[in-house]
LUMZA-570805 format. One record per residue (C-alpha): residue number from 1; x, y, z. Coordinates in nm, 4 decimals, always signed. Example, Ala and Ser with C-alpha at 12.3 -4.5 7.8 and 13.67 -1.06 7.14 Angstrom:
BEGIN
+-----+----------+----------+----------+
:   n :       px :       py :       pz :
+-----+----------+----------+----------+
:   1 :  +1.2300 :  -0.4500 :  +0.7800 :
:   2 :  +1.3670 :  -0.1060 :  +0.7140 :
+-----+----------+----------+----------+
//
This chain:
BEGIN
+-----+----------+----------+----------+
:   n :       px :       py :       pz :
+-----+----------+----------+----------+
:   1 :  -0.4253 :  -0.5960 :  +0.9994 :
:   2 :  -0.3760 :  -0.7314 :  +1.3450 :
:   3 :  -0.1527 :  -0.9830 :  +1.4444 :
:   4 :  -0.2089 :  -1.1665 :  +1.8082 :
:   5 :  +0.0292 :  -1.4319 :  +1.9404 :
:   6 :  -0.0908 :  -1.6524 :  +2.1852 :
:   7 :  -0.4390 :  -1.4615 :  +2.2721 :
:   8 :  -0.8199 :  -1.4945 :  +2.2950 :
:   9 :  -1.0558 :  -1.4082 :  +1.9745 :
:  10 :  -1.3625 :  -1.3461 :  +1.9077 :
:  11 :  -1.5770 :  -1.6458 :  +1.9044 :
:  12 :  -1.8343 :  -1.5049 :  +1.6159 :
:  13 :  -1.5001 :  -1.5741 :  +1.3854 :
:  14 :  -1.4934 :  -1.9116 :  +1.4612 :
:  15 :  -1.7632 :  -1.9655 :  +1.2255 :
:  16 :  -1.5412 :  -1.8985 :  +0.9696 :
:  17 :  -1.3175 :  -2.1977 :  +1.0768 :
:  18 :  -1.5118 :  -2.4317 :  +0.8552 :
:  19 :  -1.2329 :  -2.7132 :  +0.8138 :
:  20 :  -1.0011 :  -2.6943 :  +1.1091 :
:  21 :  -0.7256 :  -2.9044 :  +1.1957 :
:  22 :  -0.7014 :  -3.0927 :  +1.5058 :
:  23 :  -0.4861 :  -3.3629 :  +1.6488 :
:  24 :  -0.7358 :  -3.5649 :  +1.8033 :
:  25 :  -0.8219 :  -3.9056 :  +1.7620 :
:  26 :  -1.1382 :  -4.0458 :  +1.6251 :
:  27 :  -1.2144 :  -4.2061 :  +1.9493 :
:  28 :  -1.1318 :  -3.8670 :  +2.1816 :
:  29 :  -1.3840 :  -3.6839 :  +2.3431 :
:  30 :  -1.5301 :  -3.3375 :  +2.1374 :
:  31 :  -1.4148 :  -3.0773 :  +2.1532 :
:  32 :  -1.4121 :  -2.7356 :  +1.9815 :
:  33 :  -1.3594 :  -2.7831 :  +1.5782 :
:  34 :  -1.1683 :  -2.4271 :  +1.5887 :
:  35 :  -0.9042 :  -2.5505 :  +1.8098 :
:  36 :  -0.6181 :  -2.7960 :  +1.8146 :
:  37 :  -0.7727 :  -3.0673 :  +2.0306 :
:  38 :  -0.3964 :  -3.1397 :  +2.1807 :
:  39 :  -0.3804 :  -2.9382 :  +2.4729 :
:  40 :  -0.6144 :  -2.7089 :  +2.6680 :
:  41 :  -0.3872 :  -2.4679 :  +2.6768 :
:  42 :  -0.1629 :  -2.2648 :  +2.4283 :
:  43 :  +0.2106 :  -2.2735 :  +2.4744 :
:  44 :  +0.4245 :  -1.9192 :  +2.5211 :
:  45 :  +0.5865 :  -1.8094 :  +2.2107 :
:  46 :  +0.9138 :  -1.8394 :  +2.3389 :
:  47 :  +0.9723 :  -2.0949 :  +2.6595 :
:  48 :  +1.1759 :  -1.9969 :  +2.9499 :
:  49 :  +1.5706 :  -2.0853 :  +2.9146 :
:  50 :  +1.6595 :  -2.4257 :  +2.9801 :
:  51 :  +1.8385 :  -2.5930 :  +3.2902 :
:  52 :  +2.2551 :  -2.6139 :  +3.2866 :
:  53 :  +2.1743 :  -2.9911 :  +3.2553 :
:  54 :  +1.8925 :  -2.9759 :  +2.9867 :
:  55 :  +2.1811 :  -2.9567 :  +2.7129 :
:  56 :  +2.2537 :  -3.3387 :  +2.7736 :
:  57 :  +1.8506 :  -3.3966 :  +2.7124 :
:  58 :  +1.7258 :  -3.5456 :  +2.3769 :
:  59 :  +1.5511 :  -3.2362 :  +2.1798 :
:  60 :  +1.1742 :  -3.1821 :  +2.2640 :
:  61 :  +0.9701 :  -2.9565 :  +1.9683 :
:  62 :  +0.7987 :  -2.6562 :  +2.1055 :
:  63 :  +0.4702 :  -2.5867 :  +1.9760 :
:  64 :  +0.4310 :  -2.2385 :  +1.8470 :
:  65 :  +0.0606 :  -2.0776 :  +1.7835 :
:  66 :  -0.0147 :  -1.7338 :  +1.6130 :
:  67 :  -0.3403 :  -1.5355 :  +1.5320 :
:  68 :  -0.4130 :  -1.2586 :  +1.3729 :
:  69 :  -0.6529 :  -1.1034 :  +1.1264 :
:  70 :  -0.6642 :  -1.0325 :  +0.7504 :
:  71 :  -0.8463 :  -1.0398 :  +0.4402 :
:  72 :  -1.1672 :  -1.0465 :  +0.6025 :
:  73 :  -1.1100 :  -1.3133 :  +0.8470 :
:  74 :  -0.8793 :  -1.5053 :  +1.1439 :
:  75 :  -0.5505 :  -1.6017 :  +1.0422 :
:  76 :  -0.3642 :  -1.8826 :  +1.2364 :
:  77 :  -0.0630 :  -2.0791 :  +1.2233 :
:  78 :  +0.0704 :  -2.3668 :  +1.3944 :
:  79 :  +0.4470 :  -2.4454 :  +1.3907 :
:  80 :  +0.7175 :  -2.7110 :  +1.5835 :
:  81 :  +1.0844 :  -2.5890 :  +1.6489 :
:  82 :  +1.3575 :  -2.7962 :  +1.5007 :
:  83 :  +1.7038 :  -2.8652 :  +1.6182 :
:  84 :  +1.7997 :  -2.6490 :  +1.3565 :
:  85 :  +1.4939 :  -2.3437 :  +1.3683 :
:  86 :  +1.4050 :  -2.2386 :  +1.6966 :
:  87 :  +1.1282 :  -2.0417 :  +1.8822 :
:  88 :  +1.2850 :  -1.7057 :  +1.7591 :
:  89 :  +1.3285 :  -1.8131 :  +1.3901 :
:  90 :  +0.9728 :  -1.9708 :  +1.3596 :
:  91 :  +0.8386 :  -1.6307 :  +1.4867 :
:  92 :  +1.0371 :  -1.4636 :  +1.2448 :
:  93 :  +0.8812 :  -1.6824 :  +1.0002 :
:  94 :  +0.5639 :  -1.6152 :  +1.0879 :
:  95 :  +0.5625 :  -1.2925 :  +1.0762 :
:  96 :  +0.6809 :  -1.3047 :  +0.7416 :
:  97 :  +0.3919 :  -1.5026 :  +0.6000 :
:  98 :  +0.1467 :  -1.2854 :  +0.7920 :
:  99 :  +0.3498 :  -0.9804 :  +0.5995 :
: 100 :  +0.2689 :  -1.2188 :  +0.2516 :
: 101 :  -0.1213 :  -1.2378 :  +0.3481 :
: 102 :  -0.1181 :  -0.8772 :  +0.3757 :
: 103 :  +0.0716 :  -0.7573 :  +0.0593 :
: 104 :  -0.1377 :  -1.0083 :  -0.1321 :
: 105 :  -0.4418 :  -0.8447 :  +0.0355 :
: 106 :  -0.3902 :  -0.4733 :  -0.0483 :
: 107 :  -0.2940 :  -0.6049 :  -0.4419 :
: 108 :  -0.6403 :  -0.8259 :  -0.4791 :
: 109 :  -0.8737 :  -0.6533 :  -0.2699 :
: 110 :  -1.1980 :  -0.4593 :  -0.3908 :
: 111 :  -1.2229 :  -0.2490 :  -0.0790 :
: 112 :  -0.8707 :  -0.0221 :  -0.1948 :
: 113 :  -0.9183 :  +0.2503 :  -0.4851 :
: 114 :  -0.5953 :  +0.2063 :  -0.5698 :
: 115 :  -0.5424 :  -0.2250 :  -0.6032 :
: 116 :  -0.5884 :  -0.3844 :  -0.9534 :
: 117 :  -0.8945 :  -0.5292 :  -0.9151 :
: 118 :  -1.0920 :  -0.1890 :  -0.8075 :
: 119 :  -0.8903 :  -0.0519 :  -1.1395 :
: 120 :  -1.0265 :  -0.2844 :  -1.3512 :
: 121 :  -1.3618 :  -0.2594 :  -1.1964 :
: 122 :  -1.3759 :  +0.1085 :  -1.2424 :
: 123 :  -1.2490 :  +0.1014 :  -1.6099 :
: 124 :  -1.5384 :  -0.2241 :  -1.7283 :
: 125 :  -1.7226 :  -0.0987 :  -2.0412 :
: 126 :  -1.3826 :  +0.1560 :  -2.1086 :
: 127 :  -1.0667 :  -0.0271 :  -2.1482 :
: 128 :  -0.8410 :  -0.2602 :  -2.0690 :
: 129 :  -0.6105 :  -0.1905 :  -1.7737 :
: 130 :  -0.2810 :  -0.3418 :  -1.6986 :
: 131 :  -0.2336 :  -0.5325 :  -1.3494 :
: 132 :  +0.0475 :  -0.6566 :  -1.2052 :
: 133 :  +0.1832 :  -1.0258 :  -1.3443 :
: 134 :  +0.0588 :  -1.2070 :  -0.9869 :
: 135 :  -0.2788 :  -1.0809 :  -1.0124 :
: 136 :  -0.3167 :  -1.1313 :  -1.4042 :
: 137 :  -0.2326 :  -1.5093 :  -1.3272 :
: 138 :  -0.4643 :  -1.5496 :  -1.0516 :
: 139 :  -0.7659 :  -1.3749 :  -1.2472 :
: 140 :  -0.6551 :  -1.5747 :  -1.5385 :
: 141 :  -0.6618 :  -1.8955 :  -1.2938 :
: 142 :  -1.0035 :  -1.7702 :  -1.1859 :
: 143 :  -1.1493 :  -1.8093 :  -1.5569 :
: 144 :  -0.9803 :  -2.1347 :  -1.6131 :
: 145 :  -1.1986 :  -2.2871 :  -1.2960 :
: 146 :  -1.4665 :  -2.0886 :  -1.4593 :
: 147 :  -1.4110 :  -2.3055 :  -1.7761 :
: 148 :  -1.4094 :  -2.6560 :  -1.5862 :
: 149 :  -1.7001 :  -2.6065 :  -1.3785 :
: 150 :  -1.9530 :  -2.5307 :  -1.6429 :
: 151 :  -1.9609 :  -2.1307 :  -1.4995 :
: 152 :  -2.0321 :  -2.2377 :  -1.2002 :
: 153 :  -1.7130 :  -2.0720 :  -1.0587 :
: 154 :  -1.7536 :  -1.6993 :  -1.1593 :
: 155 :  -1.5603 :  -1.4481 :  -1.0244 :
: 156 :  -1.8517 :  -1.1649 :  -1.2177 :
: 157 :  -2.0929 :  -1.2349 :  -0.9113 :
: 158 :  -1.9863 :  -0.9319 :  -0.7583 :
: 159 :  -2.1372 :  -0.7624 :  -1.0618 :
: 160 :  -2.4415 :  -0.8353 :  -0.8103 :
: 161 :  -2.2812 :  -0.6336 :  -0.5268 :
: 162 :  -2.5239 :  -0.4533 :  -0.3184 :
: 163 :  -2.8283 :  -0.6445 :  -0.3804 :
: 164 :  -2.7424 :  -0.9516 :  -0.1391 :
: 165 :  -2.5988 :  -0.8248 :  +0.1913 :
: 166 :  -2.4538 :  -1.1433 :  +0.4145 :
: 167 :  -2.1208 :  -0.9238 :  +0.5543 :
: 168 :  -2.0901 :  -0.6517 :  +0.8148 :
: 169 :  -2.3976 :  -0.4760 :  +0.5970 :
: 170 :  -2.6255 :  -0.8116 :  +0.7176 :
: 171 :  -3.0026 :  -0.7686 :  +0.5877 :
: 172 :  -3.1545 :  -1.0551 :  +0.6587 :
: 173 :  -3.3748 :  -0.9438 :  +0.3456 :
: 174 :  -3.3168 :  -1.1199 :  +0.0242 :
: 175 :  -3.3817 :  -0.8881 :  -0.2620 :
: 176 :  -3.6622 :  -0.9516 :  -0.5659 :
: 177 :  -3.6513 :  -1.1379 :  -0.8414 :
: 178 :  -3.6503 :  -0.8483 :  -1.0425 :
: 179 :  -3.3567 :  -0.6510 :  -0.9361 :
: 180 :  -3.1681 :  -1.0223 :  -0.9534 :
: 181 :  -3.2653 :  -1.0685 :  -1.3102 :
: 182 :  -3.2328 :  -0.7020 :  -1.3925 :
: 183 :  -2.8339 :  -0.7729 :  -1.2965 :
: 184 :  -2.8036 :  -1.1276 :  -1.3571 :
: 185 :  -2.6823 :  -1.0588 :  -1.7505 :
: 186 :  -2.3651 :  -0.8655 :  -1.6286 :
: 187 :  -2.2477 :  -1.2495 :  -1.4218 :
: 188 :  -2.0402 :  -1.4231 :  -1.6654 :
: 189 :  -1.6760 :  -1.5199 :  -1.7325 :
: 190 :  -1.7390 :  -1.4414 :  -2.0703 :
: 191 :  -1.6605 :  -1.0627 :  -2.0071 :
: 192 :  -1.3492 :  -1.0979 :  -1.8980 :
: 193 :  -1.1289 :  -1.0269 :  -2.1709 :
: 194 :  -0.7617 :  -1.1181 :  -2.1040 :
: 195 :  -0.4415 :  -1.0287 :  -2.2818 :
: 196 :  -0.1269 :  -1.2068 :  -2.1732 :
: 197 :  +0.1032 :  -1.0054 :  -2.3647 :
: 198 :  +0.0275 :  -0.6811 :  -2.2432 :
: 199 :  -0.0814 :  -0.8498 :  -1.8542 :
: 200 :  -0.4324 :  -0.6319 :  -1.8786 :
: 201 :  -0.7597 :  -0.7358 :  -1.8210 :
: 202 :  -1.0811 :  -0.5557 :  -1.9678 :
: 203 :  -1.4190 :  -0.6139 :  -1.8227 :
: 204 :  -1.6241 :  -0.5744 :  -2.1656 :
: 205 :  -1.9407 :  -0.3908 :  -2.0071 :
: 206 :  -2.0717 :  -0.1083 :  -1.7613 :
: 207 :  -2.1758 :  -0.2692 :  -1.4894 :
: 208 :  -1.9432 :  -0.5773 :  -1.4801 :
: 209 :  -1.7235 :  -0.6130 :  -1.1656 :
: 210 :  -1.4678 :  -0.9194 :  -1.0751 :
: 211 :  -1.3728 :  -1.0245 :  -0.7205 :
: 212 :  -1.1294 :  -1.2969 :  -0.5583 :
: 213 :  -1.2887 :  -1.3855 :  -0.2632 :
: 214 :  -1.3668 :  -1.6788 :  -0.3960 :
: 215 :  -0.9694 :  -1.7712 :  -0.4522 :
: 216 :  -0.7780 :  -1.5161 :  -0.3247 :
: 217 :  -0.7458 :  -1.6864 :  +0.0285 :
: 218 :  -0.6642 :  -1.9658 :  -0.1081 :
: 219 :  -0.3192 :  -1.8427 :  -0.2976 :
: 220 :  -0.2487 :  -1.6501 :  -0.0116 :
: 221 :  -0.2310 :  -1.9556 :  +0.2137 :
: 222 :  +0.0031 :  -2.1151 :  -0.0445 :
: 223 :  +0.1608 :  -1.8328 :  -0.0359 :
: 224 :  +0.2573 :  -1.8345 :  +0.3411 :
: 225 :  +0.3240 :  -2.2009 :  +0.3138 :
: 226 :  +0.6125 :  -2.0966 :  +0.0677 :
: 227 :  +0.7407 :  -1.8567 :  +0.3421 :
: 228 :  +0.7362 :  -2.1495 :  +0.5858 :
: 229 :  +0.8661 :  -2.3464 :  +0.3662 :
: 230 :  +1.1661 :  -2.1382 :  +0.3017 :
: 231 :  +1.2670 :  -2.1208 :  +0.6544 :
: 232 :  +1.2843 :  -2.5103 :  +0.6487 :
: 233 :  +0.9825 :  -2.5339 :  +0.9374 :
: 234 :  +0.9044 :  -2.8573 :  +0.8300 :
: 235 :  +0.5913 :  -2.9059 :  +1.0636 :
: 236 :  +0.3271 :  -2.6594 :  +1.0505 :
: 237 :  -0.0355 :  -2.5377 :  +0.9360 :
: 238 :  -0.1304 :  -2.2041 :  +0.8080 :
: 239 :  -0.4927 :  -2.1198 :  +0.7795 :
: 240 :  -0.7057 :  -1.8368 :  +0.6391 :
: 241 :  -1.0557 :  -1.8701 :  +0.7659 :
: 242 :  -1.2122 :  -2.1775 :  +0.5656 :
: 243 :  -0.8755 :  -2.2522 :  +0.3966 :
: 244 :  -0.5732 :  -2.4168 :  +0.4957 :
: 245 :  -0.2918 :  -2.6579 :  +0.4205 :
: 246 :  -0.0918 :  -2.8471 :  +0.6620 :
: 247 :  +0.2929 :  -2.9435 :  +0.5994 :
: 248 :  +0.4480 :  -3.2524 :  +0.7203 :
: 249 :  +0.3375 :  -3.4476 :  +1.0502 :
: 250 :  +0.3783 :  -3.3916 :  +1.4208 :
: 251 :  +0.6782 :  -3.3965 :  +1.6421 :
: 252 :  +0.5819 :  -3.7350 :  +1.7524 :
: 253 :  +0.5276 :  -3.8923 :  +1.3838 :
: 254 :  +0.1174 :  -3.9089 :  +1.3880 :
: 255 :  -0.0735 :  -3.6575 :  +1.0674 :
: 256 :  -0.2281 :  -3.4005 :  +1.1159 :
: 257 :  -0.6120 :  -3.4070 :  +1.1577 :
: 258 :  -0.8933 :  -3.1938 :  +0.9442 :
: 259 :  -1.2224 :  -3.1910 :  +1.1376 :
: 260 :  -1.5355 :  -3.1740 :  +0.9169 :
: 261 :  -1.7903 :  -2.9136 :  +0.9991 :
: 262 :  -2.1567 :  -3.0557 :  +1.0902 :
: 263 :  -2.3492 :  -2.7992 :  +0.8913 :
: 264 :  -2.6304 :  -2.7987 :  +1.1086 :
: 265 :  -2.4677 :  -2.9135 :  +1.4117 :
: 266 :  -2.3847 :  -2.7286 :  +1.6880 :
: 267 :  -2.1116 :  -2.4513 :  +1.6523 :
: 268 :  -1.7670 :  -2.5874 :  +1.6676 :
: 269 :  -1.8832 :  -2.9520 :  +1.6177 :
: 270 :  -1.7604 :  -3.1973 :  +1.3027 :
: 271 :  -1.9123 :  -3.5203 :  +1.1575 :
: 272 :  -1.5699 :  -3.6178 :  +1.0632 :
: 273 :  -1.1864 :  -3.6440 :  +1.0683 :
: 274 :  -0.9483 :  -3.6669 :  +0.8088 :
: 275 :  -0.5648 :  -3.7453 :  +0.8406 :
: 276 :  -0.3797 :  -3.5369 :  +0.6446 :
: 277 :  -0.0105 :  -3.4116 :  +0.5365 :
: 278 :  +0.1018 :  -3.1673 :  +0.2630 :
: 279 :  -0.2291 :  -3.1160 :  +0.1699 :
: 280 :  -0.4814 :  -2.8067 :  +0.1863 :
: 281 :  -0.8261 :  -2.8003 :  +0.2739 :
: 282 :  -1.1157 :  -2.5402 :  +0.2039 :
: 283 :  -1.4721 :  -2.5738 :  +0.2811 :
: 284 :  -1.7332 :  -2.4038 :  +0.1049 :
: 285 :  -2.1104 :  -2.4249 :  +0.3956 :
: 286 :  -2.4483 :  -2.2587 :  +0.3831 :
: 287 :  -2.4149 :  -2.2229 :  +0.7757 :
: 288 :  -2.2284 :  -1.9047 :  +0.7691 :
: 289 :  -2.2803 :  -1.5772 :  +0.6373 :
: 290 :  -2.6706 :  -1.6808 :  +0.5967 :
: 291 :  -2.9882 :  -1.5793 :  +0.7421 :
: 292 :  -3.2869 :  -1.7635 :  +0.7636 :
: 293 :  -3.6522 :  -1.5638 :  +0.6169 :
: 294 :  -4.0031 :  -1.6822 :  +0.5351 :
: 295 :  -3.8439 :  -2.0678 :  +0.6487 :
: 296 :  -3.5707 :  -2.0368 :  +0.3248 :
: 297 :  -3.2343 :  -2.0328 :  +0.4338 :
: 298 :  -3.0153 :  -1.7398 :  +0.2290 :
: 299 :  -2.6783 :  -1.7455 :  +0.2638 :
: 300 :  -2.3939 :  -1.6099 :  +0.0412 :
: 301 :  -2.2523 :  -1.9139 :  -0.2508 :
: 302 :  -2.4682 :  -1.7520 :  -0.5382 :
: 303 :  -2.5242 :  -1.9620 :  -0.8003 :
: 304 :  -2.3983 :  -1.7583 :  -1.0912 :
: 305 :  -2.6456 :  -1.9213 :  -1.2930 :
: 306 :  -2.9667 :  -1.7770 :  -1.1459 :
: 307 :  -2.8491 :  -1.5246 :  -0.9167 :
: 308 :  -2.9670 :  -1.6696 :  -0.6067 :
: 309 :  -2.7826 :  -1.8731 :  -0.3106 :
: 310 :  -2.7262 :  -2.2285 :  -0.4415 :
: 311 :  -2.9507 :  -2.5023 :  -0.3050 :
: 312 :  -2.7727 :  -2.8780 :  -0.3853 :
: 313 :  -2.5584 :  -2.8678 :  -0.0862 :
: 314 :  -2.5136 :  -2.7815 :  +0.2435 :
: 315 :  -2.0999 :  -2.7922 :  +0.2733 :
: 316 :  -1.8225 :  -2.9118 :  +0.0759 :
: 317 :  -1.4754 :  -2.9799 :  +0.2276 :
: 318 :  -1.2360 :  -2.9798 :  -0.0910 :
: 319 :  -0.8862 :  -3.1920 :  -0.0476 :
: 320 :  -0.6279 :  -3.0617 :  -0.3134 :
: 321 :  -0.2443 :  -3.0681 :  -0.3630 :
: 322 :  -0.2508 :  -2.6262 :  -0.3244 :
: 323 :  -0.4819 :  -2.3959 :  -0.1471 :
: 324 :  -0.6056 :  -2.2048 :  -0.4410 :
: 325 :  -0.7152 :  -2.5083 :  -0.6233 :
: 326 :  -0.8935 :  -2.6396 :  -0.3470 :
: 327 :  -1.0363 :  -2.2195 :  -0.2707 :
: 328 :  -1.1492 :  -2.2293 :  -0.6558 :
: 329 :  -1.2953 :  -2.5863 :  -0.6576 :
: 330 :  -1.4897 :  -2.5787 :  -0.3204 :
: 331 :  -1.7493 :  -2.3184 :  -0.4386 :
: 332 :  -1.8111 :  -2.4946 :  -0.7901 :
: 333 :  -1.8778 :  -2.8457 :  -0.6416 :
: 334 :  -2.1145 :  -2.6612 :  -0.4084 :
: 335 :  -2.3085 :  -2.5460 :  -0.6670 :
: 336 :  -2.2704 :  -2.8250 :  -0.9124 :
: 337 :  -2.4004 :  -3.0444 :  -0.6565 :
: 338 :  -2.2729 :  -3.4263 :  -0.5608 :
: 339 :  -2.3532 :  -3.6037 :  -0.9146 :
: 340 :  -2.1237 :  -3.3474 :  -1.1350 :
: 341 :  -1.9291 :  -3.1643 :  -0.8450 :
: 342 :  -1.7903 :  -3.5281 :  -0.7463 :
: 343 :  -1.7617 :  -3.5859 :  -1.1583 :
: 344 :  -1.5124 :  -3.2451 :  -1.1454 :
: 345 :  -1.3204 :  -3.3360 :  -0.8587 :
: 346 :  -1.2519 :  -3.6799 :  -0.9542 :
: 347 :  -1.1145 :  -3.5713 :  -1.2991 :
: 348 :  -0.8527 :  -3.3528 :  -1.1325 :
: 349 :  -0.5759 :  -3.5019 :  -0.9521 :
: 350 :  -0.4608 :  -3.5484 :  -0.6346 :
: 351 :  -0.8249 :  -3.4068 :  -0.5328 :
: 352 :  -1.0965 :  -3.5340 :  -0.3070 :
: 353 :  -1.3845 :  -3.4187 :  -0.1828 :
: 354 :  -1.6210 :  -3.4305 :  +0.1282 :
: 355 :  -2.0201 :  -3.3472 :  +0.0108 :
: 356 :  -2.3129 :  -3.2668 :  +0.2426 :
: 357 :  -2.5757 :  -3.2370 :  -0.0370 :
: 358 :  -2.9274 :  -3.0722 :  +0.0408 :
: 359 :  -3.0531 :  -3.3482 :  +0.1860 :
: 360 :  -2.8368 :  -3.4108 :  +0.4645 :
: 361 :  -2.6799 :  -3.6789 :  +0.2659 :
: 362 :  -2.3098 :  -3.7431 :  +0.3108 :
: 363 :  -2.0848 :  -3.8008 :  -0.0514 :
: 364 :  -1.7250 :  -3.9286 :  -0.0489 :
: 365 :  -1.5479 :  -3.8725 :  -0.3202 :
: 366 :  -1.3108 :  -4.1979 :  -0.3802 :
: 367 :  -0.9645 :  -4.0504 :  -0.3211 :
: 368 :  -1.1029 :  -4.0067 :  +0.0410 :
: 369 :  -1.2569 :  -4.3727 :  +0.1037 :
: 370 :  -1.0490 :  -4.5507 :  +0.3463 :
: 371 :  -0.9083 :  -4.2647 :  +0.5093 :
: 372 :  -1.2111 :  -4.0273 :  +0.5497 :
: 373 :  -1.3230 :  -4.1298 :  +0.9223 :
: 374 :  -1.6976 :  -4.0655 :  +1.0063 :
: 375 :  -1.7267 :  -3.9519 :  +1.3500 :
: 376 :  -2.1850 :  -3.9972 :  +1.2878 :
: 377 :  -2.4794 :  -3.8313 :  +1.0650 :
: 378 :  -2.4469 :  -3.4893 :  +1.0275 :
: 379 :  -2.7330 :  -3.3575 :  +1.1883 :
: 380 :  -3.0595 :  -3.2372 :  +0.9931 :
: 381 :  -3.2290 :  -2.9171 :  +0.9937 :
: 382 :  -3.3080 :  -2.6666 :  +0.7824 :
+-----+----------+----------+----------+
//
């Protein structure tokens, strides 16, 4: 894990910045969707010490920005001092919800021997293992989605692991039909055999493997909101690559701002804006992670269904009440497409949704008319 205040990073990870917030107008020039749009610059950490006649002076906010890296992708917060939390206790803070990103990280993760989910993986077709409470809920969670979104939510795709190859292991060649459908019987919720007394979770075949990264992020962003929360900063986003969830409004009274990703557009560039307070965001694109071969575009939301990258949409920016509902939700709607993805979201409250379907066609979901402002088209392309 690293943890950067006030630095540089790498631009290739600001792909993963799918839904970013800015606090931009509609009517201000463009600028980069992976940075706040208020200043060109990024304020210290900790300002120098005021004047001997500042103390008389009405209390200004200082802006506090963090990066760092974990679970697979850029981390960043955004935070105002109060008259009652200053520079050194937001920092504090901070750290602290970086610290809850990271222990939720090593618990979920596939990549450790040791975590529950590798456990569980290891013993499919054997026996039930017992996890921890937090990471029988959020598996638990996980099926629930699973349930609501006709399957289309399935945390069994990485039963498919090794066959499609969009990470660091890129290879920009999709694999045959044959190996999919040789594998495609071990994707479904079905397996996953819970037990709520005993907290264990059996995969019911050989072969069978579960992973979060379809919701982990998510819960881990609500989980550093709770940190932030508990340290009464009561101004502030946290985000986790694609997801994020902003609390309160600025300093000077205006929302917060989510910029839209243009799928197709160039990088850093959004079709839209969308005020926003106490609310997360996650956003689920064929634009990253993908390759292009043969003129089909591959990229890594596999339909659980046919074992292949889903092809009725090109993004979807979910608008939820909690991170991991709108982490669980984005992929589902996705792959649902506009007609039943917008039928799920509207039957869930406090949930809206922002649809690019396959044909470049833009979907609002109704809890988002009237305050959803459309910068222009997305741009087309294949």
């Amino acid at each position: 894990m690293i943890v950067r205040r006030n630095s540089g990073y790498d631009p290739h990870m600001r792909r993963l910045l799918l839904a970013t917030v800015l606090t931009a107008c509609a009517g201000c020039p463009d600028k980069s969707a992976t940075e706040p749009t208020h200043s060109s610059s990024v304020e210290p950490s900790v300002t120098a010490a005021p004047s001997v006649t500042a103390s008389s002076a009405p209390f200004a906010a200082q802006k506090i920005m963090r990066e760092g890296h974990a679970m697979g992708t850029h981390l960043t917060f955004v935070a105002f001092t109060t008259p009652a939390v200053d520079a050194q206790a937001v920092n504090g803070a901070i750290d602290s919800a970086i610290a809850e990103i990271v222990r939720i990280e090593a618990l979920m993760t596939t990549w450790q021997p040791t975590s529950d989910l590798s456990k569980v993986n290891e013993a499919a077709g054997k026996r039930a293992v017992g996890v921890s409470k937090e990471s029988y809920d959020i598996v638990a969670e996980a099926v629930h989605a699973s349930e609501i979104s006709e399957g289309t939510f399935d945390i069994t795709f990485e039963s498919l692991h090794g066959l499609w190859k969009f990470d660091q292991d890129l290879d920009p060649h999709p694999p045959s039909e044959a190996d999919v459908k040789a594998k495609l019987p071990l994707v479904n919720y079905k397996h996953i055999k819970l037990d709520a007394k005993a907290t264990s979770i059996m995969l019911d075949a050989p072969g069978v493997r579960i992973s979060l990264g379809g919701i982990a992020k998510g819960y881990a962003v609500d989980r550093a909101v709770s940190v932030l929360d508990q340290a009464k900063i009561t101004s502030f986003y946290a985000q986790a690559g694609g997801d994020l969830f902003t609390r309160g409004k600025k300093p000077d009274g205006t929302e917060w701002q989510a910029g839209v990703h243009d799928p197709r557009g160039p990088e850093g560039s959004f079709f839209a804006l969308l005020p926003t307070s106490d609310h997360a965001f996650s956003t689920a694109g064929d634009y990253e992670r993908a390759y292009i071969a043969n003129g089909k575009r591959y990229h890594h939301i596999i339909d659980p269904r046919t074992g292949f990258p889903a092809t009725a949409s090109r993004s979807v920016t979910l608008w939820a009440p909690t991170a991991l509902l709108a982490d669980e939700l984005d992929d589902a709607v996705f792959i649902l497409g506009p007609e039943k993805g917008l039928k799920l979201v509207e039957s869930i409250d406090g949930v809206g949704a922002v649809i690019v379907d396959a044909k470049n066609t833009v979907w609002i979901s109704e809890r988002l008319k009237g305050k959803l402002m459309v910068r222009g088209a997305p741009t087309d392309g294949l």
